[in-house]
MOPAC internal coordinates of N, CA, C and O (Angstrom, degrees):
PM7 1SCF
backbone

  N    0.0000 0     0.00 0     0.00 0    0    0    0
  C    1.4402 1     0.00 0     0.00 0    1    0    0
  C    1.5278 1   109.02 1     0.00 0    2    1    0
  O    1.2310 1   119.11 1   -44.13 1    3    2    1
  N    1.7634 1   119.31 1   135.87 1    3    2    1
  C    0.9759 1    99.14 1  -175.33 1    5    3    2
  C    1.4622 1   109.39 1  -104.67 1    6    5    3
  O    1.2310 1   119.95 1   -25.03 1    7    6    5
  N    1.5062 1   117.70 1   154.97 1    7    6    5
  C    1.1756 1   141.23 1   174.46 1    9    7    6
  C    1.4040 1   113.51 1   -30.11 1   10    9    7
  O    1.2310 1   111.21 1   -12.49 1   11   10    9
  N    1.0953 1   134.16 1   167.51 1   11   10    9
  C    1.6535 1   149.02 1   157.39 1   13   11   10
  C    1.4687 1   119.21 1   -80.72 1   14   13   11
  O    1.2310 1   124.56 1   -28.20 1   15   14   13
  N    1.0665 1   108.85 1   151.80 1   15   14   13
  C    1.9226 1    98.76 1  -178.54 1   17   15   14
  C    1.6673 1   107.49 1   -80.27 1   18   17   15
  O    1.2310 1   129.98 1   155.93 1   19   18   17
  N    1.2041 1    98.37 1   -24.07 1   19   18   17
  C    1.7180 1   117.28 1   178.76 1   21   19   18
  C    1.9219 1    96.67 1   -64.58 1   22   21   19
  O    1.2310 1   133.75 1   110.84 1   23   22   21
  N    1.1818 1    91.02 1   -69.16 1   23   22   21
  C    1.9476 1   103.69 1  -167.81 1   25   23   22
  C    1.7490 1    98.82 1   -50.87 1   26   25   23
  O    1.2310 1   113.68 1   155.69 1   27   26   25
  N    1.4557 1   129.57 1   -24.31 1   27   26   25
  C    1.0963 1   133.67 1   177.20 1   29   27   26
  C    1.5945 1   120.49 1   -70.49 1   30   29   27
  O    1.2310 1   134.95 1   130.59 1   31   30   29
  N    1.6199 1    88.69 1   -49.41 1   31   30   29
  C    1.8481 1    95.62 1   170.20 1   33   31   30
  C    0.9868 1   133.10 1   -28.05 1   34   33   31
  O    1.2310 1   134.41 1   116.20 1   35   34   33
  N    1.8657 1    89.73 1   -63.80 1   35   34   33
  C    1.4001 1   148.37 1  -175.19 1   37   35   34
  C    1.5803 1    95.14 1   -44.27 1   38   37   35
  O    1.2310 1   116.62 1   102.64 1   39   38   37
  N    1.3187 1   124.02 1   -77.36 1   39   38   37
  C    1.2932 1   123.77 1  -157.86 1   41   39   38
  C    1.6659 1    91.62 1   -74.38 1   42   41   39
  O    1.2310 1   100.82 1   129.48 1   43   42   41
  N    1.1936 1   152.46 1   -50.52 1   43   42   41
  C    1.1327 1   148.34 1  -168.08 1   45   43   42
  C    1.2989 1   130.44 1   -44.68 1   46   45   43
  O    1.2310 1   124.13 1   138.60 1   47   46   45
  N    1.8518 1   109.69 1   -41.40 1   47   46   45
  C    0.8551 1   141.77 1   141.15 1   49   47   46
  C    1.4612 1   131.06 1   -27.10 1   50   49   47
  O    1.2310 1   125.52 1   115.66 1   51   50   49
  N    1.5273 1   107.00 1   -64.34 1   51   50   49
  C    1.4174 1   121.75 1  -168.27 1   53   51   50
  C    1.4821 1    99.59 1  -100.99 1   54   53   51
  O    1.2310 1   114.87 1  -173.90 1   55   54   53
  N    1.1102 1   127.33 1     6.10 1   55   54   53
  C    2.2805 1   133.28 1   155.39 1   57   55   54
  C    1.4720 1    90.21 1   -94.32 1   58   57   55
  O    1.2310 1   105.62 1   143.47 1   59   58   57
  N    1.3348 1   144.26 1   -36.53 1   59   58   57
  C    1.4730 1   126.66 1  -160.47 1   61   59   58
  C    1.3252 1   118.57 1   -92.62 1   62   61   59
  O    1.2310 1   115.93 1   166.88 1   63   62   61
  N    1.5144 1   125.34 1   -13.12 1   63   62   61
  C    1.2403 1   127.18 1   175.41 1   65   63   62
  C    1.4755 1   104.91 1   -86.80 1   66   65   63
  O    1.2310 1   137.42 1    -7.89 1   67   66   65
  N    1.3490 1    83.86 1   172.11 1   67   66   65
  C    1.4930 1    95.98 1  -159.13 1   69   67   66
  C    1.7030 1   113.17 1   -91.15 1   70   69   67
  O    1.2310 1   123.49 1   155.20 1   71   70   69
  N    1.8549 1   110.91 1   -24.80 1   71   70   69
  C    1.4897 1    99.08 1   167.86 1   73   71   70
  C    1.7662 1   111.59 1   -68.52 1   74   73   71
  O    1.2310 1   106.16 1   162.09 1   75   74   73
  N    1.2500 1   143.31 1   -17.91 1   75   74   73
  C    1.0661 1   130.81 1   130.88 1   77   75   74
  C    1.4861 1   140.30 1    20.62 1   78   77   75
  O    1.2310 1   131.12 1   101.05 1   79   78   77
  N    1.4006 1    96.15 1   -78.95 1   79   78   77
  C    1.3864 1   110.09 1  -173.75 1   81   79   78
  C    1.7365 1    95.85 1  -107.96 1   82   81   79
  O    1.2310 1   120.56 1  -168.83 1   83   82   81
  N    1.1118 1   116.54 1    11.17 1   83   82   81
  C    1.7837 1    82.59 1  -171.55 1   85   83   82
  C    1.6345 1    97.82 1  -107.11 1   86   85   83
  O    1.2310 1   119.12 1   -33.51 1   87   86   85
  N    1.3303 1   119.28 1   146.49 1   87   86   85
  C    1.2140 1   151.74 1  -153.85 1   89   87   86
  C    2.1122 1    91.47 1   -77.54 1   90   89   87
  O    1.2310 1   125.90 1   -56.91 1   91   90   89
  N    1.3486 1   106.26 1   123.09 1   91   90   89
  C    1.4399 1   110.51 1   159.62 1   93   91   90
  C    1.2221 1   126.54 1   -18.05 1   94   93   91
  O    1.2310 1   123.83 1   124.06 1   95   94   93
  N    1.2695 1   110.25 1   -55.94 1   95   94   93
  C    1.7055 1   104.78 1   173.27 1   97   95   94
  C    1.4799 1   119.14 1   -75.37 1   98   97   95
  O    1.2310 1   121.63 1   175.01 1   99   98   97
  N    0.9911 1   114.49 1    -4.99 1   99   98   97
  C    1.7424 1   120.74 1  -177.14 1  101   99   98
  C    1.9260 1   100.64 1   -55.11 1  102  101   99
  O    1.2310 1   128.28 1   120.74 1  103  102  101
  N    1.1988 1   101.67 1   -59.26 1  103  102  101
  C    1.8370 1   101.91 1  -154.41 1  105  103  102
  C    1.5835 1    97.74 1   -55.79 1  106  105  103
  O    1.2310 1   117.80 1   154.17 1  107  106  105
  N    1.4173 1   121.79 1   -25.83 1  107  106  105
  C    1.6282 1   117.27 1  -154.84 1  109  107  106
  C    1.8987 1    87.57 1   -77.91 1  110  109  107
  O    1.2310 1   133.36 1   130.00 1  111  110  109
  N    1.0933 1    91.78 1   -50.00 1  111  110  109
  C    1.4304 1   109.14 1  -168.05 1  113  111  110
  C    1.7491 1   111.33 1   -59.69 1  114  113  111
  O    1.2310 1   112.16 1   107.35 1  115  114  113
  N    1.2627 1   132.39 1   -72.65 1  115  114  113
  C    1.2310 1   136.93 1   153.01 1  117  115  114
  C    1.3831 1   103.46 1   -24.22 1  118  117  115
  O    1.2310 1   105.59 1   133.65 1  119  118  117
  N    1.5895 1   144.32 1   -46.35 1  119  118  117
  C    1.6186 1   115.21 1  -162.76 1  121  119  118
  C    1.5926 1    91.95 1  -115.90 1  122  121  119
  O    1.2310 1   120.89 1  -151.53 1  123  122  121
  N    1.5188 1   115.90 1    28.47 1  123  122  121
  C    1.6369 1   109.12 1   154.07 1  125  123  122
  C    1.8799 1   111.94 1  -101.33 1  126  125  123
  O    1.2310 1   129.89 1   162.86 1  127  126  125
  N    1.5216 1    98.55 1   -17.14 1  127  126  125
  C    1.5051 1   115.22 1   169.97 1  129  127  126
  C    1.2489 1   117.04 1   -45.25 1  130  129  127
  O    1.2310 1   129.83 1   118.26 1  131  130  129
  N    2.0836 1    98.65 1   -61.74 1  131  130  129
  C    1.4840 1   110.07 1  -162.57 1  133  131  130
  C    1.6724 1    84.05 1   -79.11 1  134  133  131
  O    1.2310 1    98.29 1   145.75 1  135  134  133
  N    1.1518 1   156.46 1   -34.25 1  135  134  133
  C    1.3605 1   135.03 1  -168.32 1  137  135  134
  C    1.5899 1   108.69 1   -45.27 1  138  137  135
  O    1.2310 1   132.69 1   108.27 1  139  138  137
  N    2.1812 1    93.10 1   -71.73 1  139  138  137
  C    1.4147 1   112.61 1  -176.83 1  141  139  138
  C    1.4866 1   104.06 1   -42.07 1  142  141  139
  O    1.2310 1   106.63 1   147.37 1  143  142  141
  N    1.2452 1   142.47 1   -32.63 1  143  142  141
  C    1.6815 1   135.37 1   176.60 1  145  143  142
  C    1.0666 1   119.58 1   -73.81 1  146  145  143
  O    1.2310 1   118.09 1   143.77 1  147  146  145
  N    1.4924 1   121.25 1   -36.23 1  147  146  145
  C    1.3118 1   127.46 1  -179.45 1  149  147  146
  C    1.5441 1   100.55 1   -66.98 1  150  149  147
  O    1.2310 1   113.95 1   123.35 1  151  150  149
  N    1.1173 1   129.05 1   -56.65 1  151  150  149
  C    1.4021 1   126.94 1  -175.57 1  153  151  150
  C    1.3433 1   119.71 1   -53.81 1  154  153  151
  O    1.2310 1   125.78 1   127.12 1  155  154  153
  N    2.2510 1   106.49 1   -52.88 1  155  154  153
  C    1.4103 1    78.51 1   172.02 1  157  155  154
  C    1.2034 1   130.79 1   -64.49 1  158  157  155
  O    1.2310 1   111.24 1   131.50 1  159  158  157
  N    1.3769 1   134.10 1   -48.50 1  159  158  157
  C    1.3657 1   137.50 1   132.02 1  161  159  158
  C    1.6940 1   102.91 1    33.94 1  162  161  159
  O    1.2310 1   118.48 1    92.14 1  163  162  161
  N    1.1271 1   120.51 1   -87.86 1  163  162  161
  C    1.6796 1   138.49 1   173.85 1  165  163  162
  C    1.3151 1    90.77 1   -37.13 1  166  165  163
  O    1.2310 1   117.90 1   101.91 1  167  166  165
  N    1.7041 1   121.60 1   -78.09 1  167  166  165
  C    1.8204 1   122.12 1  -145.29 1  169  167  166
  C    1.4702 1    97.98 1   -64.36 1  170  169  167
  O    1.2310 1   122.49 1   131.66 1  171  170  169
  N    1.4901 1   112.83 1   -48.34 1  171  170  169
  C    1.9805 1   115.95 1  -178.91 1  173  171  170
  C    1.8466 1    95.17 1   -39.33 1  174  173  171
  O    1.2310 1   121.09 1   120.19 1  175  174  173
  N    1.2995 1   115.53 1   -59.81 1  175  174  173
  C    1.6831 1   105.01 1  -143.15 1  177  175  174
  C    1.5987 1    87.55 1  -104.45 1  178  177  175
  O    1.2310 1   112.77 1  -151.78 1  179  178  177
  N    1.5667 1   131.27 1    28.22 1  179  178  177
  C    1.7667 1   133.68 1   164.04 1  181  179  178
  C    1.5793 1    90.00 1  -105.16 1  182  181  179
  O    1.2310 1   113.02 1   154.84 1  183  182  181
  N    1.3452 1   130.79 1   -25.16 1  183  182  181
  C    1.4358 1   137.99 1  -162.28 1  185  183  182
  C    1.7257 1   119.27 1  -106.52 1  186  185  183
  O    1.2310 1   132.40 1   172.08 1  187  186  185
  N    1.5357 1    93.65 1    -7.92 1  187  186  185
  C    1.8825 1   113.95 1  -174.74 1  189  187  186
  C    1.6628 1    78.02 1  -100.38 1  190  189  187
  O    1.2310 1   116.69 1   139.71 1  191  190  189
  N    1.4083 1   123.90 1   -40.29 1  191  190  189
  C    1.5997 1   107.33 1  -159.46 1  193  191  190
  C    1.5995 1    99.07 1   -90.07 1  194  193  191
  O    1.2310 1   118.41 1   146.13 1  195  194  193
  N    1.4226 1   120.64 1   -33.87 1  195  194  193
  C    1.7751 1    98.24 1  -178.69 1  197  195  194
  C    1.9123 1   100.15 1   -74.00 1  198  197  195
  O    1.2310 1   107.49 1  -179.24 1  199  198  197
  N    1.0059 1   140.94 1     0.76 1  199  198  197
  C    1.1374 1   123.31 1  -174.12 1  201  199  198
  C    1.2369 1    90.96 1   -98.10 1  202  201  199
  O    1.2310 1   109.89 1   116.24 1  203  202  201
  N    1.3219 1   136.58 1   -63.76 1  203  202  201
  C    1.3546 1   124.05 1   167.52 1  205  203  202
  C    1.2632 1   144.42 1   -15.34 1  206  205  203
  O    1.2310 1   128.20 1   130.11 1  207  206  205
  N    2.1153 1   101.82 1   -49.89 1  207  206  205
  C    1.5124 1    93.41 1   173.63 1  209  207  206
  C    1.9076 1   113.96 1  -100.64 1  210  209  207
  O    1.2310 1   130.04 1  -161.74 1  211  210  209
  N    1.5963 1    98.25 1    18.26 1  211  210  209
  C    1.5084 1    99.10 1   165.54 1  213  211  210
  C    1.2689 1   110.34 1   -66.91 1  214  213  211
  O    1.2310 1   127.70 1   118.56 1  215  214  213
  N    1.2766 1   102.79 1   -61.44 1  215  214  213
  C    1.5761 1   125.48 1   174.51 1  217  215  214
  C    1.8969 1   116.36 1   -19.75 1  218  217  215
  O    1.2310 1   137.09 1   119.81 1  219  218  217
  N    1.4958 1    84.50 1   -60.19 1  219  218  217
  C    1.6574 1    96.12 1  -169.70 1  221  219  218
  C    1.5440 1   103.33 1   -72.09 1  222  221  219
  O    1.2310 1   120.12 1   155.29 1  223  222  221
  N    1.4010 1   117.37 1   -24.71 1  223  222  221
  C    1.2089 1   118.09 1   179.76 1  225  223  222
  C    1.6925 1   112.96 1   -58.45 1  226  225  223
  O    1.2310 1   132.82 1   122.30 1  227  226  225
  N    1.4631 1    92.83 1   -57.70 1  227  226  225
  C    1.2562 1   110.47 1   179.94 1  229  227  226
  C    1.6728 1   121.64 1   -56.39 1  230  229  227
  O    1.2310 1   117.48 1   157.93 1  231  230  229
  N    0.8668 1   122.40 1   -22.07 1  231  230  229
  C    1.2648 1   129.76 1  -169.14 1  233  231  230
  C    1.8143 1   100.43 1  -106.83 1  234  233  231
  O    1.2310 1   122.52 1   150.83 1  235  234  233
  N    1.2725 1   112.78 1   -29.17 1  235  234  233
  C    1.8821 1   111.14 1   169.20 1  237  235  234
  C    1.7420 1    99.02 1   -61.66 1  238  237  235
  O    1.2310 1   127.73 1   116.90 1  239  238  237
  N    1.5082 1   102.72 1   -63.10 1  239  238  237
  C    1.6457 1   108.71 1   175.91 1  241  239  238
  C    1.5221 1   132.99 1   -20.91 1  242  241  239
  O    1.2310 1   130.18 1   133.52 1  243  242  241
  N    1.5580 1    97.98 1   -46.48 1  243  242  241
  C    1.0492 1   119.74 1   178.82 1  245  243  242
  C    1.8220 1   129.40 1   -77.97 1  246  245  243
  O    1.2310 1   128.85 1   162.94 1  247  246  245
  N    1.7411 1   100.55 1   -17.06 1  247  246  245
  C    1.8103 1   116.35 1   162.85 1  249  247  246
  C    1.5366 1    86.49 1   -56.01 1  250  249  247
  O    1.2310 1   141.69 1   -15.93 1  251  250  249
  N    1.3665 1    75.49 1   164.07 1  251  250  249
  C    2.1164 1   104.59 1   156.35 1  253  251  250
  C    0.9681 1   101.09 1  -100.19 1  254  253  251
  O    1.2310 1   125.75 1    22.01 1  255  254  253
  N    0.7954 1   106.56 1  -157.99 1  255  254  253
  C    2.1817 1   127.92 1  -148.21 1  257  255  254
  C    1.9809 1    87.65 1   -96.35 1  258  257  255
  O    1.2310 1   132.17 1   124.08 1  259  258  257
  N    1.0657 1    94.10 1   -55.92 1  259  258  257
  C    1.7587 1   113.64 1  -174.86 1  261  259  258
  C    1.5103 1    97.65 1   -44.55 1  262  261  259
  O    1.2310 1   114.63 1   120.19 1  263  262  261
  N    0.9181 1   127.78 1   -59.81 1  263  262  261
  C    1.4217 1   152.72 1  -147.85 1  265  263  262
  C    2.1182 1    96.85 1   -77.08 1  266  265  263
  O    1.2310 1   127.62 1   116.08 1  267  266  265
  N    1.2331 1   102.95 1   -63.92 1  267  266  265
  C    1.3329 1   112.46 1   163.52 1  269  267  266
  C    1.2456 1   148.62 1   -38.11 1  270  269  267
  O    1.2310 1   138.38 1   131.21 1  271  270  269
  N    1.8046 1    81.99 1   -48.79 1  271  270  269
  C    1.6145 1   101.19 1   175.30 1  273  271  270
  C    1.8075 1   114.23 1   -64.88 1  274  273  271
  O    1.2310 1   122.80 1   155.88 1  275  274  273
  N    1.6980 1   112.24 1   -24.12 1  275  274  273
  C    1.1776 1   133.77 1  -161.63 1  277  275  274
  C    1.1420 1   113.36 1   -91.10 1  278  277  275
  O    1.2310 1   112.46 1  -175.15 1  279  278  277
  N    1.8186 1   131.83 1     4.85 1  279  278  277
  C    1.0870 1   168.05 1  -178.14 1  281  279  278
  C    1.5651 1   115.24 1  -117.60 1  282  281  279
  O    1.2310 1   124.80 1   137.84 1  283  282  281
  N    1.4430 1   108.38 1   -42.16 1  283  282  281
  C    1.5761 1   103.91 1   151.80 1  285  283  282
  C    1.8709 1    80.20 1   106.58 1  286  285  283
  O    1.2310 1   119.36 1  -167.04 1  287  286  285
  N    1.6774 1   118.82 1    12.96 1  287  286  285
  C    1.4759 1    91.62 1   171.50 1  289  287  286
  C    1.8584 1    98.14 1  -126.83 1  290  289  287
  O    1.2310 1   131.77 1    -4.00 1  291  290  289
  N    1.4783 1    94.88 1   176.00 1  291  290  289
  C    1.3654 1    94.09 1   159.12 1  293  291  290
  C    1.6134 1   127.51 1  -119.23 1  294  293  291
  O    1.2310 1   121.59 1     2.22 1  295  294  293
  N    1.5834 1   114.56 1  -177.78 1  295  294  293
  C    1.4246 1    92.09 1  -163.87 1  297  295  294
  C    1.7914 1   131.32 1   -81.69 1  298  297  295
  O    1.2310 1   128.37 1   179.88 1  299  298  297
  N    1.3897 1   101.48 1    -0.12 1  299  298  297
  C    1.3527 1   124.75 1   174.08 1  301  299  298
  C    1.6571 1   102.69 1   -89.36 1  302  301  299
  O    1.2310 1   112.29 1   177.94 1  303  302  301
  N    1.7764 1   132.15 1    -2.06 1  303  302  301
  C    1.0767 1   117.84 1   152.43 1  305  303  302
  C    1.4644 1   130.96 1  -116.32 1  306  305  303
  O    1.2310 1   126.24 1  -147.52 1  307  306  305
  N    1.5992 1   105.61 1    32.48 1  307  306  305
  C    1.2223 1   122.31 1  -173.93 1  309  307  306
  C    1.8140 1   109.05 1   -66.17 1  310  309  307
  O    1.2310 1   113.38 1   137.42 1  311  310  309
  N    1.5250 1   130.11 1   -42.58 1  311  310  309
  C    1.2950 1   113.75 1  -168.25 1  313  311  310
  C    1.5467 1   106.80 1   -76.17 1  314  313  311
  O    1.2310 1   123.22 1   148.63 1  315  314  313
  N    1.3300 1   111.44 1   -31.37 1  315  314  313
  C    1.1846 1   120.38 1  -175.45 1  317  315  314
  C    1.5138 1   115.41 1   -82.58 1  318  317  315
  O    1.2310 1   107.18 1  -173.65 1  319  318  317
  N    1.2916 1   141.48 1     6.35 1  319  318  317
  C    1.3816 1   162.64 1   133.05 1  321  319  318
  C    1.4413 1   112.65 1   -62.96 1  322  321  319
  O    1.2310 1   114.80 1   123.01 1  323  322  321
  N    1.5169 1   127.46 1   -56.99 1  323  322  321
  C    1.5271 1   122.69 1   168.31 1  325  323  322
  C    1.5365 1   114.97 1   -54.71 1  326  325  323
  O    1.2310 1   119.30 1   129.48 1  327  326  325
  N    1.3564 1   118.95 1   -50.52 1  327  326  325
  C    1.2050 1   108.22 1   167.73 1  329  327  326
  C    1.3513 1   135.22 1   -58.56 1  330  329  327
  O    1.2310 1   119.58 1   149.65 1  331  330  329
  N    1.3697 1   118.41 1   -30.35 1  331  330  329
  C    1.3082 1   121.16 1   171.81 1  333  331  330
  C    1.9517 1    99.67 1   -66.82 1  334  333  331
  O    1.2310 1   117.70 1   136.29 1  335  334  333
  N    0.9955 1   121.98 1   -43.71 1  335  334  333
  C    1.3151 1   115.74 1  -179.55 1  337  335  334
  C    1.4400 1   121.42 1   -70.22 1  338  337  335
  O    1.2310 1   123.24 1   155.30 1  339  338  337
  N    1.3193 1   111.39 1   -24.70 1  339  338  337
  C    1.4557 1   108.95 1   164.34 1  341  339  338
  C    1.2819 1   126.84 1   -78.54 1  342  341  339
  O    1.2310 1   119.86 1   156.36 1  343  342  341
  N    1.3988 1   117.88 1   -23.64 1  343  342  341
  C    1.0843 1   134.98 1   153.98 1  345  343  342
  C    1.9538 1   136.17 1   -47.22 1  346  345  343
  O    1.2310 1   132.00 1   142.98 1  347  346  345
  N    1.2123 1    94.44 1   -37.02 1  347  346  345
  C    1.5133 1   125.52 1  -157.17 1  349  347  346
  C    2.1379 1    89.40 1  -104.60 1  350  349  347
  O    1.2310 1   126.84 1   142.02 1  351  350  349
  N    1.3571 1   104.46 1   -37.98 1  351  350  349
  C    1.8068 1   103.08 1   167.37 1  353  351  350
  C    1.5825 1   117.37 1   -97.09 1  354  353  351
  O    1.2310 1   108.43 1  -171.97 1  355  354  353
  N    1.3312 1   139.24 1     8.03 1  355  354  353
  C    1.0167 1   154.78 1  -149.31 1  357  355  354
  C    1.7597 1    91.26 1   -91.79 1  358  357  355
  O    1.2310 1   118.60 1   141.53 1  359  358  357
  N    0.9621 1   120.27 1   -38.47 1  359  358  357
  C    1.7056 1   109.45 1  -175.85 1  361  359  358
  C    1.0223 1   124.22 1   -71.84 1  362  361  359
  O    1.2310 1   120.10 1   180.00 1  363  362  361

């Protein structure tokens, strides 16, 4: 008996996707992947921003007083100035 053009789709369809073929243990495994990525994801760009505002720290530290004053801060508000600026370029 022959098939339907529908029942043909049908099966063509459901051999060509990909949950199909993928092996039982695949789904647990694949969405512990995207977790573990998503996170590092987080630590890479929590670890791009403290090196960043070391940096800026380090390099305010390094003005003189002259230099500071001409910036409008002083040197007891230097960490709290990088952060506002990292903050304020962050988008």
């Amino acid at each position: 008996m022959a098939a339907s053009i529908k029942q043909v789709a049908h099966d063509v369809r459901r051999f060509a996707s990909v949950d199909f073929h993928r092996p039982n243990w695949a789904a647990p495994l694949g969405a512990a992947l995207v977790r573990m990525g998503a996170g590092t994801v987080r630590w890479l760009a929590s670890l791009m921003y403290t090196v960043q505002l070391s940096r800026m720290v380090k390099v305010l530290y390094e003005m003189n007083d002259r230099q500071l004053a001409e910036i409008g801060i002083k040197r007891t508000e230097i960490p709290a100035y990088a952060e506002t600026l990292m903050t304020d370029h962050s988008d």
